[in-house]
C-alpha positions in Angstrom: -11.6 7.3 -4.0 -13.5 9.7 -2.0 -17.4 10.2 -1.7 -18.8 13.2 -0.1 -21.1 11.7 3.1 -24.3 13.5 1.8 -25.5 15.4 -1.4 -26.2 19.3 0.4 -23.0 19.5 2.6 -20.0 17.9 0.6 -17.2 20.2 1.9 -17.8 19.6 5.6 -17.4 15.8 5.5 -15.7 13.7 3.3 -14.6 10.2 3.7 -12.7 7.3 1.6 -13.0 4.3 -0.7 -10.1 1.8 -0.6 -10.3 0.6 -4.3 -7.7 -2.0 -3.8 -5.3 -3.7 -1.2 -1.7 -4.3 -0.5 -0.9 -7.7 -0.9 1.3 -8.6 2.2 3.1 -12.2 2.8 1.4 -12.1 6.1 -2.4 -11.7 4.3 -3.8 -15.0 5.2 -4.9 -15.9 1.6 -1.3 -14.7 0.1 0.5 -16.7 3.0 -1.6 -20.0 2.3 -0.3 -19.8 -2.1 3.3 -19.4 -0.3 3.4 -21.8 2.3 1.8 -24.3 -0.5 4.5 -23.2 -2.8 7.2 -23.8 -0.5 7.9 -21.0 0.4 8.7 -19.0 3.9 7.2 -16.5 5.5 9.3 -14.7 8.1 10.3 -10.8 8.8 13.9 -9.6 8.0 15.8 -10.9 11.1 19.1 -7.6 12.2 22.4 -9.6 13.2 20.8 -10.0 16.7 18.6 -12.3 14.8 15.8 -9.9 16.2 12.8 -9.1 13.5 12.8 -6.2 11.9 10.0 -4.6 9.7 7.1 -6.3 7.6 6.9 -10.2 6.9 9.0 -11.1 3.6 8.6 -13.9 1.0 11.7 -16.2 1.2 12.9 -19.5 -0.2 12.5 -21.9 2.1 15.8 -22.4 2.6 17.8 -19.5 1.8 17.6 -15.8 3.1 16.6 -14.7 -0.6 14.7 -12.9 -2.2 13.3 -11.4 0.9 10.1 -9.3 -0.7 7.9 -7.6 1.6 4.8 -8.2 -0.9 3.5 -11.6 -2.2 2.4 -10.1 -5.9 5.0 -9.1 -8.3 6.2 -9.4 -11.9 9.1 -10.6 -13.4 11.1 -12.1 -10.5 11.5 -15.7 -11.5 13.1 -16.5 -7.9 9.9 -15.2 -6.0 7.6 -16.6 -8.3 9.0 -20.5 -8.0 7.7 -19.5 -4.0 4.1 -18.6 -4.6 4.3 -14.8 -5.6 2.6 -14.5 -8.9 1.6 -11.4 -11.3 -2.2 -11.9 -10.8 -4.0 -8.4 -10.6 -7.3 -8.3 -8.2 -9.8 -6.6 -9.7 -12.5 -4.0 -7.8 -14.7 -2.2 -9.2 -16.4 1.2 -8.4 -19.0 3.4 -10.3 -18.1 6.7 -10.1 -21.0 9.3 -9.5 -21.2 12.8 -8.9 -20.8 12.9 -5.5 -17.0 11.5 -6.2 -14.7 14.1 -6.2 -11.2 12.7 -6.5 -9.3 9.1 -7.0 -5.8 8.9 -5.7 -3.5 6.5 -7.4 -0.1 5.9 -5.8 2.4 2.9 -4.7 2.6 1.8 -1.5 5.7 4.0 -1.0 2.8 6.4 -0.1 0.1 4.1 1.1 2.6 2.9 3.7 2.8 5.8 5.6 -0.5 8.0 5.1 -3.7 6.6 5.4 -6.6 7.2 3.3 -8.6 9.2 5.7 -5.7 11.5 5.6 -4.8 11.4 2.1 -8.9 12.5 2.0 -7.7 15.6 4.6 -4.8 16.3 2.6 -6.0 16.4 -1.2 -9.3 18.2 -0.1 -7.9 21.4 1.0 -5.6 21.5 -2.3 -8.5 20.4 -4.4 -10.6 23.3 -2.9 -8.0 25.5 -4.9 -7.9 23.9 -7.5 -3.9 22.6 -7.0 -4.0 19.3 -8.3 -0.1 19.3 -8.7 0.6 21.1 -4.9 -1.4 17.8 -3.7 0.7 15.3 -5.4 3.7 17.2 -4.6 2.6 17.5 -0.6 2.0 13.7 -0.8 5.3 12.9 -2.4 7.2 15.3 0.3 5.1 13.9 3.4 5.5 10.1 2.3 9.2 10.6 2.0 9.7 12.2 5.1 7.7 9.4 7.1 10.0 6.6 5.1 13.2 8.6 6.0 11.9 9.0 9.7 10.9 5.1 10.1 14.4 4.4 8.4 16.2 6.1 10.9 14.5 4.4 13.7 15.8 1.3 13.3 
């Protein structure tokens, strides 16, 4: 979501609304349900045994199914741990000073934050380019995931 900051200079400043979160094992709210469930909360551990990337939702016994978020639907596995389908809900009125809302997986949130999604979509929105933005945003997002991957 982005508002401009004031209602006479709009294209100078522009900022961002989060309209939801990522829901990440180590959240302390998503790590309590787990932990209550039975579940383990851990990162990915390389044959060193050293930790590699985000925490994961395991069984507490077994290296499985190793999910980097704690909301999901449809694994049976993750859910006997404490990961569950529930949606959060927020809500925002949109006005006219609102000028676009980005909606996109964390394969994008992960790697570009909102201000510069804001920066991004704002000089293709000027033009008019809806589609050059979401392409951009696809390209940038996977070259940041390819460049992470390659560092470990």
């Amino acid at each position: 979501m982005v508002s401009k900051s004031t209602k006479f200079n709009f294209l100078l400043e522009w900022t961002s609304k989060d309209l939801s979160r990522d829901h990440k094992a180590s959240d302390s709210d998503e790590m309590e349900r787990i932990l209550s469930c039975n579940g383990r909360i851990e990162p990915y551990s390389d044959e060193k045994g050293d930790p590699v990337g985000p925490h994961r939702v395991w069984l507490k016994t077994e290296d499985y199914p190793g999910l980097a978020m704690s909301r999901s639907f449809g694994d049976e596995v993750a859910a006997s741990v404490g990961v569950i389908a529930k949606p959060e809900i927020f809500e925002w009125k949109l006005t006219e000073e609102d000028r676009f809302v980005v909606l996109a997986s964390d394969g994008l949130w992960e790697f570009i934050e909102s201000d510069e999604v804001v920066n991004i979509v704002k000089e293709y929105y000027l033009k008019n380019d809806v589609q050059g933005a979401a392409e951009f945003l696809v390209k940038e997002s996977s070259k940041r995931w390819i460049k992470v991957s390659n560092d470990f």
